[in-house]
C-alpha positions as a printed NumPy array, in Angstrom:
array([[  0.   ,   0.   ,   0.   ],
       [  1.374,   3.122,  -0.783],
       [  2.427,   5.531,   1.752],
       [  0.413,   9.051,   2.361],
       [  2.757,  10.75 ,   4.671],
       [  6.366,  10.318,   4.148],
       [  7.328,  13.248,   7.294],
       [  8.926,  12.318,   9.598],
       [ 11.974,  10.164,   7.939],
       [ 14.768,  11.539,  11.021],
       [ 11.994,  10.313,  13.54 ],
       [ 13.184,   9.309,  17.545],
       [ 14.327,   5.929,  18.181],
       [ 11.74 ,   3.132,  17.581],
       [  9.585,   3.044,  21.071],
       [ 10.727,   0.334,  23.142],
       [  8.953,  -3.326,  23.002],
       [  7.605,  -3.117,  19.471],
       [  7.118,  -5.423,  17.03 ],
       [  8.447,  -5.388,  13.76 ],
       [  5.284,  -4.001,  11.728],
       [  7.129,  -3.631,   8.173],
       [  7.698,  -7.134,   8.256],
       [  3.698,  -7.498,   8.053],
       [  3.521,  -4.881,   5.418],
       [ -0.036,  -5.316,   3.781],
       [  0.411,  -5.154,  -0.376],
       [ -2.337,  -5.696,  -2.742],
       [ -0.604,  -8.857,  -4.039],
       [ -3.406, -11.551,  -4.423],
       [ -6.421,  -9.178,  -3.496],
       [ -9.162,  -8.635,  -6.116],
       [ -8.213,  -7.207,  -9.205],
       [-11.215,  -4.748,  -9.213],
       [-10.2  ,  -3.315,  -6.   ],
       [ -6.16 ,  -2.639,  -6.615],
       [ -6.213,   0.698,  -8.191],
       [ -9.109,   1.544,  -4.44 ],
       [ -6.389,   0.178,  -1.96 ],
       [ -3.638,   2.106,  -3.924],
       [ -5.738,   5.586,  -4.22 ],
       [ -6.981,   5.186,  -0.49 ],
       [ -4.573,   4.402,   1.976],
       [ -5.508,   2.87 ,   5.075],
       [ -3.116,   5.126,   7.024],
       [ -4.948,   8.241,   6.328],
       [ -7.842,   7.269,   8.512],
       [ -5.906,   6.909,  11.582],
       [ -5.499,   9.178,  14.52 ],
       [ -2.259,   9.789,  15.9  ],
       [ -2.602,   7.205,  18.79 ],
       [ -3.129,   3.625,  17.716],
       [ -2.922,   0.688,  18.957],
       [ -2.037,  -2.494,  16.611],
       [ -2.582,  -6.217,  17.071],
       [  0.753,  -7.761,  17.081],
       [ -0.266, -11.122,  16.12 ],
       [  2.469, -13.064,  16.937],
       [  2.036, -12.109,  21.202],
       [ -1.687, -11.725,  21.292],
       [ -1.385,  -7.835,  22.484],
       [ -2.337,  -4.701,  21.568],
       [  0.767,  -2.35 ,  21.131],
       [  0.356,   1.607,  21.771],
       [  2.429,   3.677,  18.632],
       [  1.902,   7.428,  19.069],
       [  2.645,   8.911,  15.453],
       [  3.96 ,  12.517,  17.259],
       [  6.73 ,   9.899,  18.965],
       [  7.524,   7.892,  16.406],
       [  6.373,   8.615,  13.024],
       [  7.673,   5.718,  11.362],
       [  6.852,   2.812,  13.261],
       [  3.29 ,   4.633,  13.3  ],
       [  3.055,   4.596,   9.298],
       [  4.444,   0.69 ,   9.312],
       [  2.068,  -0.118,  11.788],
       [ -0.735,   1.571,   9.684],
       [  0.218,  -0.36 ,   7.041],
       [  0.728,  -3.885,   8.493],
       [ -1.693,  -6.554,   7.419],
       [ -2.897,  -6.262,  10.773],
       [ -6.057,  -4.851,  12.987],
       [ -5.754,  -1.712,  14.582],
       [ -7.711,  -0.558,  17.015],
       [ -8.132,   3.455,  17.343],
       [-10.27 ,   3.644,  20.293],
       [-11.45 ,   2.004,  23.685],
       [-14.691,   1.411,  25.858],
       [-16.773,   3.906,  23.613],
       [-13.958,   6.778,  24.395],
       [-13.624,   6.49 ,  28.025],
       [-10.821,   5.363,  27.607],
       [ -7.46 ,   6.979,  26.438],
       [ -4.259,   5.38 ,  28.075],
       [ -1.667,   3.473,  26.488],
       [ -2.161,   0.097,  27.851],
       [ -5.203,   0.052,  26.101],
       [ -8.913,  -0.108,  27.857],
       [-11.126,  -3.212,  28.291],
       [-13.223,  -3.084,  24.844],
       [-11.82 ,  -2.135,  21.6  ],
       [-14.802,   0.111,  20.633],
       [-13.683,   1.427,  17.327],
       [-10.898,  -0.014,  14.587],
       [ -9.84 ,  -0.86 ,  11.545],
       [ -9.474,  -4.486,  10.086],
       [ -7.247,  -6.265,   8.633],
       [ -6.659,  -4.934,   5.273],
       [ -6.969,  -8.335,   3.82 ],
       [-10.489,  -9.052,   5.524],
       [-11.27 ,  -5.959,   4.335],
       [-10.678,  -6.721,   0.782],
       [-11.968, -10.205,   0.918],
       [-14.877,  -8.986,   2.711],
       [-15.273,  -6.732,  -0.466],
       [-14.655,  -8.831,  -2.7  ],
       [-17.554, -11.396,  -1.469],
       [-20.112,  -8.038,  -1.375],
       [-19.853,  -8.283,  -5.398],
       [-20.109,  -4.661,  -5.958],
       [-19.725,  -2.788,  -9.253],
       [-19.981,   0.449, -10.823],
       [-24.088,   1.402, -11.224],
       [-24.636,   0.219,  -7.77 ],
       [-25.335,   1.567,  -4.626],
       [-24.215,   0.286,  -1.276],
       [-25.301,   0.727,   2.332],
       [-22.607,  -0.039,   5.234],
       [-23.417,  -0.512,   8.694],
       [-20.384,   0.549,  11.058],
       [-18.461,   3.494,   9.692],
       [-15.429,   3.172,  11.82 ],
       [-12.407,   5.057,  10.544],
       [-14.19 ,   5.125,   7.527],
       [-11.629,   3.212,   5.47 ],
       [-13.859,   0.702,   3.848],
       [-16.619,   3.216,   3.274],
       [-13.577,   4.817,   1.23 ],
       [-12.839,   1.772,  -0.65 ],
       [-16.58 ,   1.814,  -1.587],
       [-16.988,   5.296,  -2.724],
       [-14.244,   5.322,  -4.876],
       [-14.967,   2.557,  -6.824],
       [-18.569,   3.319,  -6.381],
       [-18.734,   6.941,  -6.674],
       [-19.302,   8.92 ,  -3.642],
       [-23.234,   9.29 ,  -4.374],
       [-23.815,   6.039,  -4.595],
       [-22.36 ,   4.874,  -0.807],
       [-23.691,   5.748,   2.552],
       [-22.173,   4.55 ,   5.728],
       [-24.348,   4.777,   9.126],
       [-22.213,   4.731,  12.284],
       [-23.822,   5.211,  16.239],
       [-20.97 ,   7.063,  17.533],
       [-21.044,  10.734,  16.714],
       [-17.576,  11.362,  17.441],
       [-16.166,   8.151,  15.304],
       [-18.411,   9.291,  12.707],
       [-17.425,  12.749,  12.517],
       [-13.778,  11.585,  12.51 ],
       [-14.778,   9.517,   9.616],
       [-16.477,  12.196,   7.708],
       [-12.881,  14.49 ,   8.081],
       [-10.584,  11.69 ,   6.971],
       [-13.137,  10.905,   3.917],
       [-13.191,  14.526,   2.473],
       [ -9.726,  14.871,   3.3  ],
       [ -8.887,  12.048,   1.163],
       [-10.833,  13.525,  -1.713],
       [-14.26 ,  11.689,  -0.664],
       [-18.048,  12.423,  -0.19 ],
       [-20.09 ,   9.727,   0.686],
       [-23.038,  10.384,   2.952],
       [-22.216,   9.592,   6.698],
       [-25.03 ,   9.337,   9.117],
       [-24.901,   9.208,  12.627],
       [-27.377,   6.642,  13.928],
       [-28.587,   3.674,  14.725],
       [-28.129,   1.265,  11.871],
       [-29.929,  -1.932,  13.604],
       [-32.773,  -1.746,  11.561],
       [-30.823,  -2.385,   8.886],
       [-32.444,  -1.793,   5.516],
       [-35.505,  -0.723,   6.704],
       [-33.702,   2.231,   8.12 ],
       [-32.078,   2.915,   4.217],
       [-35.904,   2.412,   3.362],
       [-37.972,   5.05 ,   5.32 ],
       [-35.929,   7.625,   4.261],
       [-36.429,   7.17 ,   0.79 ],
       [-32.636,   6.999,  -0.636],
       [-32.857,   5.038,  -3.867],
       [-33.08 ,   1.257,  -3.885],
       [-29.655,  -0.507,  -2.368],
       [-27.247,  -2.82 ,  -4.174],
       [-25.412,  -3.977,  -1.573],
       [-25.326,  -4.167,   2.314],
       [-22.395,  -4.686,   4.662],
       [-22.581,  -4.819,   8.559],
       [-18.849,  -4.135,   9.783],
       [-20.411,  -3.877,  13.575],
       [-20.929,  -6.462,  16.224],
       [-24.107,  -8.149,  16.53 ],
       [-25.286,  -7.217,  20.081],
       [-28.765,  -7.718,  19.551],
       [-30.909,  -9.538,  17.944],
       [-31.637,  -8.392,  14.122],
       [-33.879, -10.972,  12.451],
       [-33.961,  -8.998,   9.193],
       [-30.091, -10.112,   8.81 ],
       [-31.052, -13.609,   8.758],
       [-34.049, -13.748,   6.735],
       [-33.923, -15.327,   3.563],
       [-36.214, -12.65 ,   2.479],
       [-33.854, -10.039,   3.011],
       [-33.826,  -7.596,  -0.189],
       [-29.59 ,  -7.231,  -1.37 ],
       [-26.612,  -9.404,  -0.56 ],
       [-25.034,  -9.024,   2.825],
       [-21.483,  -9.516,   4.009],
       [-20.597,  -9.17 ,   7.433],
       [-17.792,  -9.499,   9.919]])
């Protein structure tokens, strides 16, 4: 994946007790075709806050890199084939070592593009994601989509609106609505946007939501 941000280059020492993230360097190698020229156009790193804190695989742990410390290991880390979680316990939660719940992150890059790839989406379609997150994948949509034609619903107004920031900083304008996205398409429905294409749910199920497990469900569903 190409790198966004290449300040930094005389950054500190590497912060002590990391792993080596650029030997997990995420490429588009072997992804979907259809979706190189997405990953290569938008970066995964440019939806990240400063503070982040990857999954280092290999130990089971969550590791704190703070880009204003180390700039570098930050933009390996953001581009590691790895999760990355970017916030804790719905926000109450800010220290290194992590909180108890990872509220908020950003997946693997290649369930991400696998993910997408399943959802079978194409230019002429329209696409409704549940779970904005960073915003990366609703990214990934609208630029192979068109920005009109995605909209992204995420319950956290302060996720959202960091999503909305890192979206028209990277050039992109699909609609993001803060809200309560459990009712799934019936929610795209009563407010009259045009007829979907394609659903993904990039949440956690925490309640029940029959409609997801009808057969009689309107549009093809992928969800993690």
């Amino acid at each position: 994946m190409p790198e966004d941000d290449k300040k930094g280059s005389s950054a500190a020492p590497p912060q002590a007790g990391l792993v080596n993230w650029e030997a997990a360097a995420f490429t588009p190698e072997g992804i979907a075709p259809e979706w190189v020229e997405a990953v290569r156009a938008v970066p995964r790193a440019r939806f990240l806050p400063s503070r982040i804190w990857p999954f280092d695989t290999a130990s089971g742990r969550h590791v704190f890199v703070d880009r204003d410390v180390d700039p570098v290991r930050w933009q390996r880390a953001a581009e590691a084939n790895v999760p990355v979680t970017v916030q804790w316990d719905d926000g109450r939660h800010d220290g290194e070592d992590g909180g108890v719940v990872p509220s908020s992150s950003a997946s693997m890059p290649s369930l991400v593009l696998e993910m997408l790839a399943d959802l079978g989406v194409r230019p002429g379609m329209t696409a409704l994601e549940i779970g904005t997150g960073t915003g990366w994948n609703a990214g990934l949509l609208a630029h192979r989509l068109g920005s009109v034609a995605v909209t992204t619903v995420e319950v956290d107004a302060g996720v959202a609106e960091r999503a909305r920031r890192a979206l028209k900083d990277t050039g992109l304008t699909p609609r993001v609505v803060t809200g309560d996205g459990s009712a799934g398409w019936r929610w795209w429905d009563r407010r009259g946007r045009p007829g979907v294409g394609r659903f993904g749910l990039t949440v956690t199920r925490e309640r029940t939501t029959p409609w997801l497990d009808s057969p009689d469900r309107p549009v093809p569903v992928t969800a993690v």
